[in-house]
C-alpha positions as CSV (number, residue, x, y, z in Angstrom):
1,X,171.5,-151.8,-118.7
2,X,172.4,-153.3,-121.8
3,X,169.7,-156.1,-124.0
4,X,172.0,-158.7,-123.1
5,X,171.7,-157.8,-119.2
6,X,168.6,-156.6,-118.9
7,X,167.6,-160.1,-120.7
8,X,170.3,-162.4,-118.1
9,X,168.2,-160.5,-115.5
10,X,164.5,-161.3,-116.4
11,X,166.1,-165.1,-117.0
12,X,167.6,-165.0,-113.5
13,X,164.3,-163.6,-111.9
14,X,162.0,-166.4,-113.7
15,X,164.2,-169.5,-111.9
16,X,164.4,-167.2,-108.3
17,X,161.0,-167.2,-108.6
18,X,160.1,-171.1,-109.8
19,X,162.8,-171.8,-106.5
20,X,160.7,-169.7,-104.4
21,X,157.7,-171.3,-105.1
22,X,158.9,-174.9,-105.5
23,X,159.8,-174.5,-101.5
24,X,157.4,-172.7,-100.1
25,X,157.3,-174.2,-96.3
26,X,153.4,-173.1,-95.8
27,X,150.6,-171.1,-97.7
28,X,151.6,-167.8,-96.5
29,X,155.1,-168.2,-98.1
30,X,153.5,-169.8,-101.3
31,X,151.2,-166.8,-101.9
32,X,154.1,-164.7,-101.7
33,X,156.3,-166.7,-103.7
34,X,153.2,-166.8,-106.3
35,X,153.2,-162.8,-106.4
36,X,156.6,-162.6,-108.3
37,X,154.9,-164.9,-111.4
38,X,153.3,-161.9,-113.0
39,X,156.4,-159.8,-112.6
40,X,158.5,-161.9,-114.4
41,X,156.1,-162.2,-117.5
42,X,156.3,-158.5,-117.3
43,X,159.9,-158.6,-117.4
44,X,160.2,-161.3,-119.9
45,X,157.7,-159.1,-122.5
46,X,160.1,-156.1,-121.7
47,X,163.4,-157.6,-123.2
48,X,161.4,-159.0,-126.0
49,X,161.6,-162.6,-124.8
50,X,159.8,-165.3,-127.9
51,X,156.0,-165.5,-127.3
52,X,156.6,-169.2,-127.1
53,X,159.2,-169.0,-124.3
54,X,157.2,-166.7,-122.0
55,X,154.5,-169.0,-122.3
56,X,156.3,-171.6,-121.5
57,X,157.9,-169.5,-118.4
58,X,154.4,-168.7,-117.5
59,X,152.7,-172.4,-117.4
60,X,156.0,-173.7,-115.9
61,X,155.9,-171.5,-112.7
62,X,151.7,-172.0,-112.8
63,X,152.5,-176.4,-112.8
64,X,155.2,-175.6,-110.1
65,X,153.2,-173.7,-107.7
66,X,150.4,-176.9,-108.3
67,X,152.6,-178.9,-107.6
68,X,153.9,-177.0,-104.4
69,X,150.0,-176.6,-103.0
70,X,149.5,-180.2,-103.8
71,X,152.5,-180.8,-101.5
72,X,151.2,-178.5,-99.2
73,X,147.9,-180.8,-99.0
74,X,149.0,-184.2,-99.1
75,X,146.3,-186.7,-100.0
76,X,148.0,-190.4,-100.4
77,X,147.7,-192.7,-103.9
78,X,146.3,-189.3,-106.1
79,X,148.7,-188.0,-109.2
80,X,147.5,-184.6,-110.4
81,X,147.5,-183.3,-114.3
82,X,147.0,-179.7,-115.5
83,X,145.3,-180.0,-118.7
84,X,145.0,-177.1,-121.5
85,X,147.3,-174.1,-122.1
86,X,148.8,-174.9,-119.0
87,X,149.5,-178.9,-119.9
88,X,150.7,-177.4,-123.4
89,X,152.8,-175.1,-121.6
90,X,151.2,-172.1,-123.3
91,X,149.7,-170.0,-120.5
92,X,149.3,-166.5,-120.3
93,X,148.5,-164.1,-116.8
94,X,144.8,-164.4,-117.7
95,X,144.7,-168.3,-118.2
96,X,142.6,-170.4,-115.9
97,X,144.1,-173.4,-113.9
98,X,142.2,-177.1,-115.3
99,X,143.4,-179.9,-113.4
100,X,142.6,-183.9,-113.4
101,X,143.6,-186.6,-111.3
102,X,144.2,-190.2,-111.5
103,X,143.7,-192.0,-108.2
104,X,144.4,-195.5,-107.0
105,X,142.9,-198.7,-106.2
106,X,140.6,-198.0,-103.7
107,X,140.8,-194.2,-102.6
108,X,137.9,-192.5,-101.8
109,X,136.4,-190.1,-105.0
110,X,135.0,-188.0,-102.3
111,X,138.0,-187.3,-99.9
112,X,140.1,-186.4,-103.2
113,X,137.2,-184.1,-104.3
114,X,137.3,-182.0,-101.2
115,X,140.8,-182.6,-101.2
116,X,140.9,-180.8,-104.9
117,X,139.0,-177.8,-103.8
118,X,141.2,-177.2,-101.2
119,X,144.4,-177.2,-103.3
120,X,142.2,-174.9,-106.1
121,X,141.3,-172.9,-103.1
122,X,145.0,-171.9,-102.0
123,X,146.1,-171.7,-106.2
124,X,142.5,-169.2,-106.5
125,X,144.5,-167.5,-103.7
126,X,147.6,-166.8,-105.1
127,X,145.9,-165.6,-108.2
128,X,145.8,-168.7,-110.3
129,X,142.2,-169.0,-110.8
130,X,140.4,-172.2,-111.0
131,X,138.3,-173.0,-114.3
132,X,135.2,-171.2,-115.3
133,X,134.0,-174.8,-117.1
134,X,134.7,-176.5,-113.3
135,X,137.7,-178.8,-115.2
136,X,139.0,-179.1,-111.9
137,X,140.3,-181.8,-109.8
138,X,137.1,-180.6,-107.2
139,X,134.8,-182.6,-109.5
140,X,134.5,-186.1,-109.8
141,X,134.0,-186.2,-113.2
142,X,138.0,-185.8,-113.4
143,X,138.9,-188.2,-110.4
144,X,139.4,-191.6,-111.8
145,X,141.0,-195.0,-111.4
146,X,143.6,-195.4,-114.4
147,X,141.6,-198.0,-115.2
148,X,137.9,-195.9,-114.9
149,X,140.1,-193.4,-117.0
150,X,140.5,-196.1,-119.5
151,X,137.0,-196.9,-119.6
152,X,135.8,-193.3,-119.8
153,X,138.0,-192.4,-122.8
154,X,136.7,-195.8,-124.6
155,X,133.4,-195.1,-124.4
156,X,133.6,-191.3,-125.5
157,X,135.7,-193.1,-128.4
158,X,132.8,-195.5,-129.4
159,X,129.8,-192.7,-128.9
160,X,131.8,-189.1,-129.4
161,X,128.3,-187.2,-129.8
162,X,127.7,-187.8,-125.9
163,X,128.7,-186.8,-122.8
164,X,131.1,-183.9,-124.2
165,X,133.3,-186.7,-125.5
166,X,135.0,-184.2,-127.6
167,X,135.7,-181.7,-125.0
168,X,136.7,-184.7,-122.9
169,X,139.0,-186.0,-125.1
170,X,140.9,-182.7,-126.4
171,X,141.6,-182.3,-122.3
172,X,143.1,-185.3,-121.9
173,X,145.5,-185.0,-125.1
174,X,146.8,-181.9,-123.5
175,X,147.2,-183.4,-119.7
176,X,151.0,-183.3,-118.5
177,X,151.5,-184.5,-115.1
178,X,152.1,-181.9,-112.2
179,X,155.5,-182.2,-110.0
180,X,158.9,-183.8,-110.6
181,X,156.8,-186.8,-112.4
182,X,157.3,-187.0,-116.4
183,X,154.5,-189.8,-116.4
184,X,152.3,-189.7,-119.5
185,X,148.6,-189.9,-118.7
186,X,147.6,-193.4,-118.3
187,X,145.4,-193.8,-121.2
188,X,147.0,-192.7,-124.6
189,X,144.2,-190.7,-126.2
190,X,145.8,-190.9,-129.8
191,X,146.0,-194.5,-129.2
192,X,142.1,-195.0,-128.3
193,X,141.1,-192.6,-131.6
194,X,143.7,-194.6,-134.1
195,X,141.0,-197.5,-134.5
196,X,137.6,-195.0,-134.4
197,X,137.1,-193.1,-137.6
198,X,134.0,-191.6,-136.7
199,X,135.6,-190.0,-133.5
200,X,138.2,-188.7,-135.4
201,X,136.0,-187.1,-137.9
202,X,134.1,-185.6,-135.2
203,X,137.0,-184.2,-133.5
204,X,138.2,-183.1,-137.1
205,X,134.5,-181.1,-138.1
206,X,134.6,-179.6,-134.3
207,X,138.4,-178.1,-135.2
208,X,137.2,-177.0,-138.7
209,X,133.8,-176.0,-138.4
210,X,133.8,-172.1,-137.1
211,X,135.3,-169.0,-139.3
212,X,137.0,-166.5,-136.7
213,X,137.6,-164.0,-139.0
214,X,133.7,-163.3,-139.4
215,X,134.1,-162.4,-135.4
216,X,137.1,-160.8,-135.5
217,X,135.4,-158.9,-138.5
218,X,132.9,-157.5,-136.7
219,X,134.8,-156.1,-133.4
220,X,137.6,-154.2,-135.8
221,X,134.5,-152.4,-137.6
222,X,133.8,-151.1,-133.9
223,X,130.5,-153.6,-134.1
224,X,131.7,-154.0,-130.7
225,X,134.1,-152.3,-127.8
226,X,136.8,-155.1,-127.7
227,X,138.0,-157.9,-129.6
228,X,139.4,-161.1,-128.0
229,X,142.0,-162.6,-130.2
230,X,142.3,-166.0,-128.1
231,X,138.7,-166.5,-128.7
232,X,139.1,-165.6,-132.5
233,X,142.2,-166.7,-133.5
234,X,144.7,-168.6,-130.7
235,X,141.6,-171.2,-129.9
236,X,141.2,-172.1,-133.5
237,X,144.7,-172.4,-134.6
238,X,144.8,-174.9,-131.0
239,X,142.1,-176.1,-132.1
240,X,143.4,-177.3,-135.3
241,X,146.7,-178.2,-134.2
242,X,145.5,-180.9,-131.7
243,X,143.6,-182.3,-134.0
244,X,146.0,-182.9,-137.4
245,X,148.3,-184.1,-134.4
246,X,146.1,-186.7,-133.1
247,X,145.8,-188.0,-136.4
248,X,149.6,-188.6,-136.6
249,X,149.6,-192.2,-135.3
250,X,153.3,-193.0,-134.8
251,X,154.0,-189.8,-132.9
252,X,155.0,-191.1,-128.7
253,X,152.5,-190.2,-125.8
254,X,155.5,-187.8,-124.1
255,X,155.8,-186.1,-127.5
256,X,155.8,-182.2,-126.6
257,X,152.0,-180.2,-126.7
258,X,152.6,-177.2,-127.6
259,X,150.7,-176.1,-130.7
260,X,153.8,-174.7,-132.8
261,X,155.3,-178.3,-132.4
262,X,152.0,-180.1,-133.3
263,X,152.1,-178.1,-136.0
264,X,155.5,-179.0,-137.2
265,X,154.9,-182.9,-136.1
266,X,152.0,-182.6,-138.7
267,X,154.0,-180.8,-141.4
268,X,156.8,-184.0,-141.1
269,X,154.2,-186.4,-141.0
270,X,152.2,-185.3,-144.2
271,X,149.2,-184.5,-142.1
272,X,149.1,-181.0,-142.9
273,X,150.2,-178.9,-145.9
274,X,154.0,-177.4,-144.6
275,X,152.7,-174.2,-146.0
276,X,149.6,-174.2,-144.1
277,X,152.0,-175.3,-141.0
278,X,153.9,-172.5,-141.2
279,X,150.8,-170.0,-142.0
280,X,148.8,-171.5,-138.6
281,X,152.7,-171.2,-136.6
282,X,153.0,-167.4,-137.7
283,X,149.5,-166.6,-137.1
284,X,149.7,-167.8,-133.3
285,X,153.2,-166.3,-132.7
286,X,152.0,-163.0,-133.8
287,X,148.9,-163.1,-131.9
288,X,150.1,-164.6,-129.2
289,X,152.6,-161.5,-128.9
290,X,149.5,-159.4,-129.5
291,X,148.5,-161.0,-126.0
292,X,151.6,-160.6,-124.2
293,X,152.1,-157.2,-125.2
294,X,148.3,-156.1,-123.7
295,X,148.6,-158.3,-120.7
296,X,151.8,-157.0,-119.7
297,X,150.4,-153.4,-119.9
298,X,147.6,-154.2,-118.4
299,X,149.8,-155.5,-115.3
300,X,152.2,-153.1,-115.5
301,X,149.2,-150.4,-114.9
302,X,148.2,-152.9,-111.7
303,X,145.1,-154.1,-113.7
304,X,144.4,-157.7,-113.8
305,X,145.4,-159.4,-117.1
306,X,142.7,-160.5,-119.8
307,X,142.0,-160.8,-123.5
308,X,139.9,-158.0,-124.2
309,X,141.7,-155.7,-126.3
310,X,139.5,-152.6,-126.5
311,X,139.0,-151.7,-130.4
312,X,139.3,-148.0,-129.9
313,X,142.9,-148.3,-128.5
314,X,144.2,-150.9,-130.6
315,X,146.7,-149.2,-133.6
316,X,146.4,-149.7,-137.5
317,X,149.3,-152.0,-137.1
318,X,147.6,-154.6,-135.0
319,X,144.3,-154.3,-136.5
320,X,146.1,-155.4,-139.2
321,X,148.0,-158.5,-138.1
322,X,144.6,-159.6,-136.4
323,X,143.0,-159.3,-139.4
324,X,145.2,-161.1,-141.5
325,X,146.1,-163.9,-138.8
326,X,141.9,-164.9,-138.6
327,X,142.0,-164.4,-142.1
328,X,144.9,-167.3,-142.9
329,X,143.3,-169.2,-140.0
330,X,140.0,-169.4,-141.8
331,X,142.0,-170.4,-145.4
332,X,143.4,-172.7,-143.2
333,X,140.5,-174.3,-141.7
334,X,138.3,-174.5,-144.7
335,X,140.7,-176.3,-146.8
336,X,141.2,-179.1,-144.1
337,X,137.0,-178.8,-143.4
338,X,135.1,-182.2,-142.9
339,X,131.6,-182.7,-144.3
């Protein structure tokens, strides 16, 4: 089979499988439907498909299949979220599932809580695991009235050093709404931090304030068995790129999440050096395709997907783009550093 076919196939097998699982009549037909996602990242890795595009494949099919258990559990007046790679539509086969909800006038936290579980339950299920950090629509600290929303982000605005207002916050710039709905989140994050300097700072020191390559240092010295390179390099360049984003005050609540496009918002806008735009956006393709490569081989070998790439088995080659990607992301980061 030719490039050209073998790439028109792996295309053709990503929207069978998004139509599978957008019409799945029960749960039995959605876990099926759900086992076809991790082939087609496979497939998509084989024919050399962008990092950026299989990402995107991966977190689409992940907010369908949401979107179809919601469905599958209807609870009246609730609109769900996904928030993080998912919401930025950069998901991998080892990314957790973080969800929010907003709620109407009136509906019961409770019901929507137990409601939430369920739908993680089925998703946990069909091998979309909830999050670790409970960022899930289970918890009632992300069921809210738009206007409790609204409330919740002002006051994490006006007092960022509690309540994880930061963690809070950088969720909710990422949130993209689950389903056929294109609505923005109700309360525009960039909007609430335009008039706050001290939150913004905060934000800023949080994004700037850790050196990956002192980590990533360490595990390619064989200091440890396994390095993992979102924890060392794809967080903080995430990191960053959210942030010098949210600074960028004339940029529209529906703008696109993903990083590389923060990134080049931030270059346009004069909130970021275009050199140290395009230094974070080849860093995180390179790395990211560092991911694909080992989660694809780890699921071709019918091993569960993750980020540990063990040190021993990693060649010279990707040692050295590791290496040099933490090391630009640390140049990076301690040039923009806040005090």
């Amino acid at each position: 089979m030719s490039v050209s076919s073998a790439r028109a196939a792996a295309y053709a097998a990503r929207g069978a499988a998004s139509r599978r699982i957008a019409t799945a009549e029960d749960d039995d037909a959605l876990l099926a439907a759900c086992a076809a996602i991790a082939p087609v990242i496979v497939e998509l890795e084989a024919v050399r498909t962008s990092p950026i595009d299989v990402a995107a494949a991966h977190a689409d099919l992940v907010r369908t299949a949401t979107a179809r258990a919601v469905a599958l559990r209807p609870e009246p007046g609730v609109e769900w979220f996904v928030l993080g790679s998912v919401g930025r539509r950069e998901s991998l086969p080892s990314s957790d599932v973080e969800t929010a909800a907003v709620i109407a006038d009136g509906v019961e936290v409770g019901r929507v809580t137990a409601h939430g579980a369920a739908v993680h339950r089925l998703l946990g299920r069909c091998g979309l695991r909830p999050d670790p950090h409970h960022a899930l629509v289970s918890q009632r600290r992300f069921v809210r009235t738009a206007s409790d929303w609204a409330a919740a982000v002002r006051g994490w605005v006006s007092d960022p050093f509690d309540d994880s207002a930061v963690i809070m916050l950088s969720l909710l710039a990422d949130a993209t709404a689950v389903g056929g709905s294109a609505s923005p989140f109700p309360v525009d994050v960039r909007a609430a931090l335009s008039g706050d300097d001290r939150a913004r700072r905060l934000m800023g020191r949080e994004a700037t304030r850790e050196y990956p390559r002192l980590r990533l240092r360490d595990s390619l010295f064989r200091r440890v068995t396994a390095v993992d390179p979102k924890d060392t390099v794809i967080s903080a360049i995430v990191s960053l790129a959210r942030w010098v984003d949210l600074e960028c005050a004339d940029t529209p609540p529906d703008a696109a999440r993903s990083t590389p496009a923060r990134l080049s918002r931030a270059a346009a806008s004069g909130g970021l050096r275009e050199d140290d735009a395009r230094t974070l956006a080849r860093a995180f393709d390179q790395v990211q395709r560092i991911r694909i490569t080992h989660q694809a081989d780890r699921l071709r070998a019918g091993h569960p997907a993750d980020d540990l790439l063990p040190v021993a088995d990693t060649t010279p080659v990707t040692r050295s783009v590791l290496a040099s990607a933490a090391r630009e992301v640390t140049a990076v980061r301690r040039g923009l550093a806040i005090p």
